[in-house]
Rosetta silent file (secondary structure, phi, psi, omega in degrees, C-alpha in Angstrom):
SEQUENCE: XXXXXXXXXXXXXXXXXXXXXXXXXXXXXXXXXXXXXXXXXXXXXXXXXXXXXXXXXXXXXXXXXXXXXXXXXXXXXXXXXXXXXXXXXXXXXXXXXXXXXXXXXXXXXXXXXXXXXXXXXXXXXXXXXXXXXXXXXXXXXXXXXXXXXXXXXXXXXXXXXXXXXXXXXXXXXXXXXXXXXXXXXXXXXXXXXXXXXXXXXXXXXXXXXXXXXXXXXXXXXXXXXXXXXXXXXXXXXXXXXXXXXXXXXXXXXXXXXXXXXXXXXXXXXXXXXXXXXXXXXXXXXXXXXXXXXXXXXXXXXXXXXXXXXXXX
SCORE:     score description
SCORE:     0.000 S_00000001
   1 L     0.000  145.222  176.607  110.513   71.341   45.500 S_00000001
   2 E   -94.610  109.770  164.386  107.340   73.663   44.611 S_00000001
   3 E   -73.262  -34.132  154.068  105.745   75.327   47.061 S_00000001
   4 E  -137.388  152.861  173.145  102.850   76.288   43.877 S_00000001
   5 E  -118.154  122.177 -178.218  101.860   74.783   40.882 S_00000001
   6 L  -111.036   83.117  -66.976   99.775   76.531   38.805 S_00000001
   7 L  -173.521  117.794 -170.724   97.862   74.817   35.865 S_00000001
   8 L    12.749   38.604  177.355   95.862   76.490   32.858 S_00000001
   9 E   -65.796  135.866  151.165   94.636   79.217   34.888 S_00000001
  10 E  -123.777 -179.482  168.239   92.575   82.182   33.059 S_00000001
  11 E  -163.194  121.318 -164.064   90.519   84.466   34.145 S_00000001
  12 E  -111.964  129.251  176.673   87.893   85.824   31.537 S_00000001
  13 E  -110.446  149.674  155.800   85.718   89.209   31.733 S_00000001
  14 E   -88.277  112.446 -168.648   82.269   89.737   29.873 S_00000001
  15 L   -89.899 -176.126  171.632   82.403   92.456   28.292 S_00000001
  16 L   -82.649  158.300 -178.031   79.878   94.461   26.007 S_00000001
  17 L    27.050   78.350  164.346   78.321   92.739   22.904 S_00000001
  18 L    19.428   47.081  163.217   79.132   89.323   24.272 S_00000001
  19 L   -97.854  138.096  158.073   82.633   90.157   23.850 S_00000001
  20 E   -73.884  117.509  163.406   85.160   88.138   25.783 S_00000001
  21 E  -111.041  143.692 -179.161   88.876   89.427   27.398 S_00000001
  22 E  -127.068   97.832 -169.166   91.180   87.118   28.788 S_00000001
  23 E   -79.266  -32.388  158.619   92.665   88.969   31.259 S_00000001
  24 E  -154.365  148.821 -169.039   95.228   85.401   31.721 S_00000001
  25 E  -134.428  155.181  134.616   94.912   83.153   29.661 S_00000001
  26 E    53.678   53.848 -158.627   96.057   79.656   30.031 S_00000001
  27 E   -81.659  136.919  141.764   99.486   80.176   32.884 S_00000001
  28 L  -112.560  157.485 -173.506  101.169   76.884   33.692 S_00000001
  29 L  -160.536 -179.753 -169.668  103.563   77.514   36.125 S_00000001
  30 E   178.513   77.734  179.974  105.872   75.731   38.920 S_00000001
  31 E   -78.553  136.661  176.396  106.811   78.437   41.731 S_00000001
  32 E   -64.127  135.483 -177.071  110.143   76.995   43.760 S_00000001
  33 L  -107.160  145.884 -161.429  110.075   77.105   47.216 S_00000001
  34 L   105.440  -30.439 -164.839  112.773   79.582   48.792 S_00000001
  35 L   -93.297  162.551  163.367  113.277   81.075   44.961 S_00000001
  36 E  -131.573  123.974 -170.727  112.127   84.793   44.516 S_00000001
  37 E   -88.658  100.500 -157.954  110.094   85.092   41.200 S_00000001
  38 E   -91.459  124.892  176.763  110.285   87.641   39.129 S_00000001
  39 E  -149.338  128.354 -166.469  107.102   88.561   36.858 S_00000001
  40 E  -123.553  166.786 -175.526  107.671   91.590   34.481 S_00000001
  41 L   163.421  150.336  148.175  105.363   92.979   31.671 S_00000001
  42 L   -97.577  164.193 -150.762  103.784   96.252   30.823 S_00000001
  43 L   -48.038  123.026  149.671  100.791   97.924   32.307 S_00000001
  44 L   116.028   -5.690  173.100   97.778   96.103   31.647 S_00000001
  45 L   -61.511  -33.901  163.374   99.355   92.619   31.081 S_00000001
  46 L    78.230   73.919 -138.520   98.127   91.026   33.508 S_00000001
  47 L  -107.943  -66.919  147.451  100.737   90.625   35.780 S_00000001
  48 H   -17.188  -61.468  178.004   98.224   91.827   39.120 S_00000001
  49 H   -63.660  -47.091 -173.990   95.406   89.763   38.073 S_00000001
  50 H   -48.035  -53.464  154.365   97.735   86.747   38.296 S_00000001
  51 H   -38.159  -83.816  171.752   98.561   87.457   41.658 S_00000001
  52 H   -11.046  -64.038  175.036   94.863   87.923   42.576 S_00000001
  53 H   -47.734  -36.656  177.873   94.641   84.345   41.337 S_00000001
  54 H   -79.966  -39.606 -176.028   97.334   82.632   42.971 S_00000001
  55 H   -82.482  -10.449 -160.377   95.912   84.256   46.154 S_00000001
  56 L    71.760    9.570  179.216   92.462   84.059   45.505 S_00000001
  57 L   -93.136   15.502  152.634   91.144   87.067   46.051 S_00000001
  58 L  -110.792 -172.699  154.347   89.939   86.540   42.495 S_00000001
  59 L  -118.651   83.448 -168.305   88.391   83.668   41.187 S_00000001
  60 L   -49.423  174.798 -171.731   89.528   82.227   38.033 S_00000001
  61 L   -70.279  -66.658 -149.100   87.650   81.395   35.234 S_00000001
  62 L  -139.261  146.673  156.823   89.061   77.777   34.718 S_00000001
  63 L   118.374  160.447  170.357   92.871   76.072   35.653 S_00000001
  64 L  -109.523  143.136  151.884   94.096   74.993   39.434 S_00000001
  65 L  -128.580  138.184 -161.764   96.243   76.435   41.621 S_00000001
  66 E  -104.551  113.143 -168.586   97.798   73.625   43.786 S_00000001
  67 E  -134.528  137.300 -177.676   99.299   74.649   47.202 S_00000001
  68 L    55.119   26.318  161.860  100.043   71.623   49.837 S_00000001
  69 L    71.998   41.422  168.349   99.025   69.168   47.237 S_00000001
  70 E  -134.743  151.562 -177.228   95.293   71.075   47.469 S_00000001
  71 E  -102.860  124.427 -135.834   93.911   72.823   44.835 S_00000001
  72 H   -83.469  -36.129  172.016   93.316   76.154   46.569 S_00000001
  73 H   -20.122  -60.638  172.335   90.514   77.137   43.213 S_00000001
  74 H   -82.791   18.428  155.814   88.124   74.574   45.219 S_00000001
  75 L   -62.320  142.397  162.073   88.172   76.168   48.348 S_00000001
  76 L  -121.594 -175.905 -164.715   85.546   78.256   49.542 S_00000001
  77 H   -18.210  -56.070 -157.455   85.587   81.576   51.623 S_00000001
  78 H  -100.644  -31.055  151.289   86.288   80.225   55.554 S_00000001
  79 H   -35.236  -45.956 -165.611   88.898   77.631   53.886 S_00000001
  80 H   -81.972  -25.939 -169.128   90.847   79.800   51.874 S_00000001
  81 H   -59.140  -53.498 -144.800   90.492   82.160   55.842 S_00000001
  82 H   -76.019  -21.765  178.669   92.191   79.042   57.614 S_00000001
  83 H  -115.989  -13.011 -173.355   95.370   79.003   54.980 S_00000001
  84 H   -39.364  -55.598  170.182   95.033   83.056   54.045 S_00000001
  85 L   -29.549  -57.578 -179.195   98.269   83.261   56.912 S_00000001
  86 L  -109.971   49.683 -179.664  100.849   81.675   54.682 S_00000001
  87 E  -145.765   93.905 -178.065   99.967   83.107   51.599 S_00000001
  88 E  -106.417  170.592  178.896  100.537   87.299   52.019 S_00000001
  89 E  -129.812  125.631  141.101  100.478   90.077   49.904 S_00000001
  90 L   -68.065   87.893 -153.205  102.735   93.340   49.908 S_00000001
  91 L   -73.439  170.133 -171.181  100.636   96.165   48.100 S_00000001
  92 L   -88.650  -44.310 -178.021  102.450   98.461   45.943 S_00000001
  93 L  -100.468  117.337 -147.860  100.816  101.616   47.828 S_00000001
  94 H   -75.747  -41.466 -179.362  101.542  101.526   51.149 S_00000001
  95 H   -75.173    4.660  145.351   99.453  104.596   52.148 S_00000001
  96 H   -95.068   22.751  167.712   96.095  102.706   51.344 S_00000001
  97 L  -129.567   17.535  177.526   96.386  100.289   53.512 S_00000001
  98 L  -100.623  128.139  166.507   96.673  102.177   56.204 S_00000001
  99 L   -77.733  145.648  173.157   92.839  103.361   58.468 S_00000001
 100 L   -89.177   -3.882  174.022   93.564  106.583   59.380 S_00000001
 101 L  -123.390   34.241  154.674   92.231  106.004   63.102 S_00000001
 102 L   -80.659  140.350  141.713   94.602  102.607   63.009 S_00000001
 103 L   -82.286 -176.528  166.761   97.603  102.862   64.881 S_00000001
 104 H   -56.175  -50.017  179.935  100.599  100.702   63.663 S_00000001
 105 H   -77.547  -12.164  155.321  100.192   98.457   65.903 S_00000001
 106 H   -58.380  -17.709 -152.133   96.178   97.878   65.029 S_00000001
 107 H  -103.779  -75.577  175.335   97.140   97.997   61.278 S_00000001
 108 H   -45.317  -56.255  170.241  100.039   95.084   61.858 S_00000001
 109 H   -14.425  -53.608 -168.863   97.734   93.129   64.655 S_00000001
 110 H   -22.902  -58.040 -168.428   95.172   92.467   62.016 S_00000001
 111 L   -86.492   -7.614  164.634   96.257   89.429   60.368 S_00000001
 112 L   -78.362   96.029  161.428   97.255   87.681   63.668 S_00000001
 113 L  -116.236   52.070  157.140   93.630   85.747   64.592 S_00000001
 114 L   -75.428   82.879  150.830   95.329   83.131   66.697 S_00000001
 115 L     7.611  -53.583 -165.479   92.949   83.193   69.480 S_00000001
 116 L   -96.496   -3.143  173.278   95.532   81.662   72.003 S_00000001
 117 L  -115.464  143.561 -145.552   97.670   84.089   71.689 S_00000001
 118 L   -90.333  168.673 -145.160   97.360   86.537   74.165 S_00000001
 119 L   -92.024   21.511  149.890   97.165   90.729   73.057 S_00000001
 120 L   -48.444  -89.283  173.703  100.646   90.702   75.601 S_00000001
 121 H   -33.467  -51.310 -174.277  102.034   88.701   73.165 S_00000001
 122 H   -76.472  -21.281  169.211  100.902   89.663   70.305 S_00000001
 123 H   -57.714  -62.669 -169.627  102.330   93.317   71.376 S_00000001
 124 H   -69.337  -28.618  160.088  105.894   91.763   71.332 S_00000001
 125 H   -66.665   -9.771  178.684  105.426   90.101   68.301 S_00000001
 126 H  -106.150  -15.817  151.442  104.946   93.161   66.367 S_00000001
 127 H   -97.946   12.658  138.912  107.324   94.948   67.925 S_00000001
 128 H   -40.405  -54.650 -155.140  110.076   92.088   67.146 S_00000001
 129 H   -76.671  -32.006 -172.501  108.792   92.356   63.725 S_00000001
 130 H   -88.139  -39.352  170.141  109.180   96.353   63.546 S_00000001
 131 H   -20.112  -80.873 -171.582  112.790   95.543   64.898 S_00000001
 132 H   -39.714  -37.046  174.401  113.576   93.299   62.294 S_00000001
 133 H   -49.781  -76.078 -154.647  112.224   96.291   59.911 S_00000001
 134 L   125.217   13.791  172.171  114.376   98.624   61.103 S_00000001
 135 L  -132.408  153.262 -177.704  111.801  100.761   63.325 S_00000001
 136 L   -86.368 -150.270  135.502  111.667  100.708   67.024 S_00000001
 137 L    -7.568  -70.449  119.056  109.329  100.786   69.462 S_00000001
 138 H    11.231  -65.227 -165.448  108.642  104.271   69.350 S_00000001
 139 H   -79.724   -0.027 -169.865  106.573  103.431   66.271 S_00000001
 140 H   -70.480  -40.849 -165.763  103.944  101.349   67.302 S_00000001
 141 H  -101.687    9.405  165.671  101.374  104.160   68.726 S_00000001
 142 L   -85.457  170.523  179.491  101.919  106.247   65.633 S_00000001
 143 L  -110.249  170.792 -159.768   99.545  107.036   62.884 S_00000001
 144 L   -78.857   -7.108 -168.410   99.704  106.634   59.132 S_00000001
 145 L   -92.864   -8.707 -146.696  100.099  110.204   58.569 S_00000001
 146 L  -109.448  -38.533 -147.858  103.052  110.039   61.103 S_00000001
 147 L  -117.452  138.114  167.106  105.008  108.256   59.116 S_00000001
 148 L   -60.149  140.258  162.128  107.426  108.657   55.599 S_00000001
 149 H   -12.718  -76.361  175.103  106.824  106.794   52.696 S_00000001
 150 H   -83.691    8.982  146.306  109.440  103.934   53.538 S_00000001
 151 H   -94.976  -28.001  156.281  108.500  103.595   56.600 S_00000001
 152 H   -20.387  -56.229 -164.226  104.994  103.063   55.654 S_00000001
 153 H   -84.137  -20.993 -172.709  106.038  100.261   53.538 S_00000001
 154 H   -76.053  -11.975 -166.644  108.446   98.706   55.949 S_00000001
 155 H   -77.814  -52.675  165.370  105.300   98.922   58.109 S_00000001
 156 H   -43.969  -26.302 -178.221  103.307   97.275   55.048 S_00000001
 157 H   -98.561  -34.948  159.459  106.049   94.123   55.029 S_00000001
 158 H   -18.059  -65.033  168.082  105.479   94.130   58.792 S_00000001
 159 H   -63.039  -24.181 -174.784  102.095   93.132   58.319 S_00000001
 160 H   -71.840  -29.991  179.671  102.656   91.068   55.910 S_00000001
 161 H  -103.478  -15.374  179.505  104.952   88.942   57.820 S_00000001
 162 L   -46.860  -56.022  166.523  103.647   88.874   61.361 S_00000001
 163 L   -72.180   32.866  168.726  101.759   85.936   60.707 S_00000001
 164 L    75.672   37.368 -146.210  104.559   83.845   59.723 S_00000001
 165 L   -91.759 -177.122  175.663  103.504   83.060   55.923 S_00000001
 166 L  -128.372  -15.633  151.082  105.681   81.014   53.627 S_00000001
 167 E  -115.175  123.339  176.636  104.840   82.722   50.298 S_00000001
 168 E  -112.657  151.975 -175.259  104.348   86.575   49.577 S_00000001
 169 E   -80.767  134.259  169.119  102.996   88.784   46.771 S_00000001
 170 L  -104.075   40.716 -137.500  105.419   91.396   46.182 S_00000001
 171 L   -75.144  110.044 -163.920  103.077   93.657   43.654 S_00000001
 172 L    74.062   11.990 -133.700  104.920   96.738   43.381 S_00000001
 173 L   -94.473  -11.768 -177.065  106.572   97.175   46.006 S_00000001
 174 L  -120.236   19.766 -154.988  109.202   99.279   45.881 S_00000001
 175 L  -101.330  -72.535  154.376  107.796  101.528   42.781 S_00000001
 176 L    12.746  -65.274 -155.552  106.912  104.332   45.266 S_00000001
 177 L  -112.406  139.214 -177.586  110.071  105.037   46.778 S_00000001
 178 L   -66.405  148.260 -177.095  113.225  107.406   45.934 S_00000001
 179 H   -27.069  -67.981  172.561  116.324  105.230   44.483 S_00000001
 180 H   -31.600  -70.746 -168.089  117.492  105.259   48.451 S_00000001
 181 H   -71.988  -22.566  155.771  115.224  104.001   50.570 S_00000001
 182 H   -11.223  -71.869 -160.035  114.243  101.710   47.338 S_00000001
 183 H   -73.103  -17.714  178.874  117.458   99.801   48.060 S_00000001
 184 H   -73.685  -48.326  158.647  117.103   99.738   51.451 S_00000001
 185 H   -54.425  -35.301  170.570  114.233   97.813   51.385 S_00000001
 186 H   -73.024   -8.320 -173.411  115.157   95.696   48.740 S_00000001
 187 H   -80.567  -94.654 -171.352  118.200   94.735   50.862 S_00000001
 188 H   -43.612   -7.579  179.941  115.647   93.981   53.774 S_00000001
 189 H  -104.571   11.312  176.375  113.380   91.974   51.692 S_00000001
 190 H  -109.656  -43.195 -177.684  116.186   89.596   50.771 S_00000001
 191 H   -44.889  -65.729 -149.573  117.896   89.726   54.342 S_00000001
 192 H   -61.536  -42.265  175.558  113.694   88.779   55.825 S_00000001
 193 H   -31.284  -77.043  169.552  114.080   86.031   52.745 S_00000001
 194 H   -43.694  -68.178 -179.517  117.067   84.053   54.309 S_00000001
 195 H   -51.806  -62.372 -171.829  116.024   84.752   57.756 S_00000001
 196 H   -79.989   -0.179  177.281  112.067   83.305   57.435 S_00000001
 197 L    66.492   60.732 -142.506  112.883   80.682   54.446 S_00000001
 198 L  -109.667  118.733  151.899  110.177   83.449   52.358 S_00000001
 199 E  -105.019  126.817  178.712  109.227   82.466   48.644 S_00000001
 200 E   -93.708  144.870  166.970  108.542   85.781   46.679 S_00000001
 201 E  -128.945  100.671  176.944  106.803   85.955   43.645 S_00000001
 202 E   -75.550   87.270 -169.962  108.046   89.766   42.908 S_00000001
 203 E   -99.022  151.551  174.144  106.154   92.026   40.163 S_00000001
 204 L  -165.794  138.835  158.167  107.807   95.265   38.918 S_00000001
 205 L   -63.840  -45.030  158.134  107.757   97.496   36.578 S_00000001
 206 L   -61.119  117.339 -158.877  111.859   98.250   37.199 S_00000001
 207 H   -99.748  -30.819  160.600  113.787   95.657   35.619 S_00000001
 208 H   -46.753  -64.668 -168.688  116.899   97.088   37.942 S_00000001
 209 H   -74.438  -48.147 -177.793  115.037   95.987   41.358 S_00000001
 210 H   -40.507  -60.815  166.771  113.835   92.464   39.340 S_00000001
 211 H   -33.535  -62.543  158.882  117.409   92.007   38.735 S_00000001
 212 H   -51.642  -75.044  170.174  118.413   92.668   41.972 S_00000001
 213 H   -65.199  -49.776 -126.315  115.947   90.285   43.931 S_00000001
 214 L  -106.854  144.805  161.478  114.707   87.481   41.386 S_00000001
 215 L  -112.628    1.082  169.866  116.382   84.571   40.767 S_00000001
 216 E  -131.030  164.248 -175.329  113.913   83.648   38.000 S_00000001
 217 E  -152.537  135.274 -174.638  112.025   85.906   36.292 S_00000001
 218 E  -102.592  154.967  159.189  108.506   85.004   34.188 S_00000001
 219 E  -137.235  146.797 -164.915  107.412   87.780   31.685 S_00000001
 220 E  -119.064  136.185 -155.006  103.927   88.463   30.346 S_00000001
 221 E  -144.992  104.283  152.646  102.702   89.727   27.187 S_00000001
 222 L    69.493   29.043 -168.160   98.883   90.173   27.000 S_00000001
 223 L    54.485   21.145  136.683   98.122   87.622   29.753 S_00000001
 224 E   -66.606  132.824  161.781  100.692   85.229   28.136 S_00000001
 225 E  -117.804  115.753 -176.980  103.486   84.244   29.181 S_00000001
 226 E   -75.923  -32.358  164.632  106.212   84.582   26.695 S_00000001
 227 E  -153.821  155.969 -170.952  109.078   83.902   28.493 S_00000001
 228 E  -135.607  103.827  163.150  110.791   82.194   31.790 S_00000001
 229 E   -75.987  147.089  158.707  114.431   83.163   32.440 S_00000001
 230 L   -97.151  -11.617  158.859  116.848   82.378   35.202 S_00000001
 231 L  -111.001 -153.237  165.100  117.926   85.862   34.880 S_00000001
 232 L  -141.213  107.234  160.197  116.550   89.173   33.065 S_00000001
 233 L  -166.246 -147.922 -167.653  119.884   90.178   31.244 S_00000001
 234 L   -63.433  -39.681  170.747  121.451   89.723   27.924 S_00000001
 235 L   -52.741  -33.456 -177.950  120.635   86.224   27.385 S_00000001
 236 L   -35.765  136.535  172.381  117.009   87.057   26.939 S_00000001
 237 L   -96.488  -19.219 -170.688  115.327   85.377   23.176 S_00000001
 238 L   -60.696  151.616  122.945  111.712   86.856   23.227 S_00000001
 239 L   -41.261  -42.815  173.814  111.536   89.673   20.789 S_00000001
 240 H   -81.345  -14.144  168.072  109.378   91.223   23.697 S_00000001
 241 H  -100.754  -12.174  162.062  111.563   90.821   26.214 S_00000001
 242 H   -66.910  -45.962  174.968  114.529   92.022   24.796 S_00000001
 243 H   -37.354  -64.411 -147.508  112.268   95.505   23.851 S_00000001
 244 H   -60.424  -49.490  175.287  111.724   95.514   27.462 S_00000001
 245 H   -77.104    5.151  165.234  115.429   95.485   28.264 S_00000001
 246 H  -104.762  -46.536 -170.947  116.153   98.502   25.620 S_00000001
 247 H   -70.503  -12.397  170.930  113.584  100.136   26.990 S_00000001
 248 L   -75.365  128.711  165.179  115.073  100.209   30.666 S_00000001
 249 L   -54.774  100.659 -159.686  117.332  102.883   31.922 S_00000001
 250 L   -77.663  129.547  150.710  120.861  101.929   33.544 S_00000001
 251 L   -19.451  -68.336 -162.832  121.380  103.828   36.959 S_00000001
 252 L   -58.249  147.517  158.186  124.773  104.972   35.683 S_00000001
 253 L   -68.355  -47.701 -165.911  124.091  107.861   32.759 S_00000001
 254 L   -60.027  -26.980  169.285  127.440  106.748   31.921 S_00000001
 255 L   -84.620   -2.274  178.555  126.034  102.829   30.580 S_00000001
 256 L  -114.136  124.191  176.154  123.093  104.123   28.414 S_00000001
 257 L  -106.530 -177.963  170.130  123.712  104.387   24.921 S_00000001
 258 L  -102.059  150.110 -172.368  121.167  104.605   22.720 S_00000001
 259 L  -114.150  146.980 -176.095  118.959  101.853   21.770 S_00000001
 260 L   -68.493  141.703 -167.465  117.603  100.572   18.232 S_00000001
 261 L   -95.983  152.353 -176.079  113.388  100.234   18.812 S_00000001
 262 L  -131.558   21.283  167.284  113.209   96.493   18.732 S_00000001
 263 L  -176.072  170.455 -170.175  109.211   96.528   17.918 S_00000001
 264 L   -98.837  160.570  126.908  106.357   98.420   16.238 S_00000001
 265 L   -26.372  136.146  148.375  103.857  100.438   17.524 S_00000001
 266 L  -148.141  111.136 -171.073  100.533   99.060   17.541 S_00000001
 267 L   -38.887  -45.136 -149.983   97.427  101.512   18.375 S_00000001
 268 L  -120.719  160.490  176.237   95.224   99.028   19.721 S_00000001
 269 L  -107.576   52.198  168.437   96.336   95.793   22.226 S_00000001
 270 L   -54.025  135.646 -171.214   94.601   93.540   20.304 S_00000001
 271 L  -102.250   85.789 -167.724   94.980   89.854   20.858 S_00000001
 272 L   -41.318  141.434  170.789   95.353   87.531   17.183 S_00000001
 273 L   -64.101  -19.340 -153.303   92.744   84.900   16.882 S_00000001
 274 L  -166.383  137.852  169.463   95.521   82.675   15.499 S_00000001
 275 L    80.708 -179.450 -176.374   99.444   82.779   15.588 S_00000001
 276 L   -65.965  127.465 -166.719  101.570   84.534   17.848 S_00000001
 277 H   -42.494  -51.225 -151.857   99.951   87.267   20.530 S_00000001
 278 H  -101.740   14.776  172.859  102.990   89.776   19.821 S_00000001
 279 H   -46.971  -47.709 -163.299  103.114   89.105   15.548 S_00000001
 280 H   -53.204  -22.275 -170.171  101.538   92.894   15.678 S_00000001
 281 H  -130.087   16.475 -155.083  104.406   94.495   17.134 S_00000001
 282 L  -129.697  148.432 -176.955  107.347   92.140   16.300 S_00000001
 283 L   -86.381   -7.132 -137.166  109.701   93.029   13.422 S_00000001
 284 L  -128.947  -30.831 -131.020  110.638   89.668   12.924 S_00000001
 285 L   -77.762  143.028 -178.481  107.079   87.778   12.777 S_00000001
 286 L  -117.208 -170.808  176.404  106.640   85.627    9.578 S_00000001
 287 H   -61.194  -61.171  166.039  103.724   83.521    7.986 S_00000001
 288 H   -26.551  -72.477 -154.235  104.251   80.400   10.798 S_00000001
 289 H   -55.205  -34.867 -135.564  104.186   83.371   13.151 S_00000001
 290 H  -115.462  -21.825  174.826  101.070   84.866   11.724 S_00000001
 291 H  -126.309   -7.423  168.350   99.019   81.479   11.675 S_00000001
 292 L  -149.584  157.668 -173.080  100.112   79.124   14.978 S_00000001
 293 L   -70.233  139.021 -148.781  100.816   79.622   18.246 S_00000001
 294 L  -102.719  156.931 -179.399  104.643   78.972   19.276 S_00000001
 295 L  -105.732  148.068 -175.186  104.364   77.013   22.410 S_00000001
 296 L   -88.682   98.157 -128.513  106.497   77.483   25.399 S_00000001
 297 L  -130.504  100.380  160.729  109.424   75.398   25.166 S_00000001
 298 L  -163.492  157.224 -157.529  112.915   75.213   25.402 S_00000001
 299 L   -85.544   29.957  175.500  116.296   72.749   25.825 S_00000001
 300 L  -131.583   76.650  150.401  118.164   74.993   29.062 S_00000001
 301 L    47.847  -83.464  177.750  116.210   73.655   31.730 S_00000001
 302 L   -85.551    6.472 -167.167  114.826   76.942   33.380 S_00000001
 303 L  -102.522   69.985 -148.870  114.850   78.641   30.397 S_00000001
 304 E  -115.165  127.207  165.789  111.397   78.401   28.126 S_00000001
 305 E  -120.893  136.713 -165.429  110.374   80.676   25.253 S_00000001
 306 L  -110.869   89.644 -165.154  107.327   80.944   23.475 S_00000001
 307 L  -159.770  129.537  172.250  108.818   81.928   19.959 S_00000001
 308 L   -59.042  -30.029  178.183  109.269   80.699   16.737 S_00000001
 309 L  -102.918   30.281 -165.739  112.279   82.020   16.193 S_00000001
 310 L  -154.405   76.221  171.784  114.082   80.946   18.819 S_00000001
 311 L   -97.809 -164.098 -155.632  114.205   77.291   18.553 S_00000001
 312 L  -136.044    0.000    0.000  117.381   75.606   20.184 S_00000001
């Protein structure tokens, strides 16, 4: 079952001398609910803006996104407030989301505006929730400056979770933090999965942590999406996502060999009027490649590529 469906969403900027960028261009999508969603790319991809979109704190140009069988695009401002609870975001920097003359528990409080429930209550619910984290008590009356990096961020999935949501943005979330507490949290965002019945949609630049968490994983090229895996490993077909997976770094020293560049340079991240977005940088790209667009397609069920050269 889908908790979202997402449908030809872009989102277009005007630029100087009526030039157009397509910041996303044309996503279809079908998040599971219960799955954690993997969406990889490199800066500038438009992997953030997507997010924005699905949440709405952008506005797309054009396309639906369909949550409860409503299309959340045609909401406006005190609508989208009334469902804003089960749709959260986890920011990648934890220490800007903190006011420096919030305490924790002011900073978590926020996003509870149930009316009925009383500030008693809502005191127990956040420190249940800092429990669950892995912080006591203790922390509630501290300040942001008081606090370490990962507990910041366990403080950040605190908030995130108080009100009970059923899908969260994961934008970074773990990019921050040394290899330790890294895992510790990613450990706790899978336990807090299982426990609340959580759908993630999970962006990272580390392909290690993706790995770890995702059980599907979309990757974007250029506000494209080129490919939808159920894992990010050796099976990948994209030309771009295999680069992506030479260019990542094993933990172990002892597992990295050296890797063969699997694409060119290209100075500028220009987008072809015609044929495939990545012909510019792909070693492979032919005439077909160079004049139509490959569509995204393929015969292993969860498994779609948008490449010519990787027909079934």
């Amino acid at each position: 079952m889908d908790i979202l469906t997402i449908n030809n969403l872009s989102k277009c900027f005007d630029m100087k001398a009526k030039k157009r960028i397509y910041a996303v261009k044309d996503i279809d999508l079908h998040i599971k609910e219960g799955e954690a969603l993997g969406l990889v790319g490199e800066s500038g991809c438009g992997k953030s803006t997507l997010a924005k979109l699905i949440l709405q704190l952008e506005r797309p140009t054009e396309g639906e996104v369909i949550y409860k069988d409503e299309d959340l695009v045609k909401k406006k401002f005190r609508q989208m407030q009334e469902i804003r609870n089960e749709l959260q975001m986890v920011f990648q920097n934890s220490a800007n989301m903190f006011n420096p003359y919030f305490t924790v528990k002011q900073i978590i409080m926020e996003p509870i505006n149930d009316k009925t429930v009383s500030k008693e209550e809502k005191e127990k619910m956040i420190v249940a929730m800092l429990e669950k984290l892995g912080l006591d008590e203790s922390f509630v009356n501290r300040y942001g400056n008081e606090l370490s990096g990962g507990q910041r961020q366990r403080v950040g999935i605190a908030r995130a979770l108080i009100s009970q949501p059923r899908f969260v943005v994961c934008d970074e979330a773990v990019s921050s933090l040394d290899y330790i507490i890294k895992k510790q949290i990613l450990d706790l965002l899978l336990s807090l999965k299982e426990q609340m019945g959580l759908t993630y949609l999970f962006i990272s630049h580390d392909l290690s942590s993706v790995k770890r968490v995702c059980d599907r994983v979309v990757v974007m090229y250029l506000g494209n999406i080129v490919e939808i895996l159920p894992r990010l490993d050796e099976d990948a077909r994209h030309p771009y996502t295999k680069a992506l997976l030479a260019a990542s770094l094993d933990i172990d020293p002892r597992n990295r060999t050296k890797q063969k560049v699997l694409y060119k340079e290209h100075g500028e991240k220009s987008i072809p009027k015609e044929g495939c977005i990545f012909q510019y940088r792909c070693l492979y790209a032919n005439d077909e490649c160079r004049s139509k667009r490959p569509e995204l397609k393929g015969g292993d069920g969860d498994h779609l590529v948008a490449c010519h050269l990787c027909r079934d």
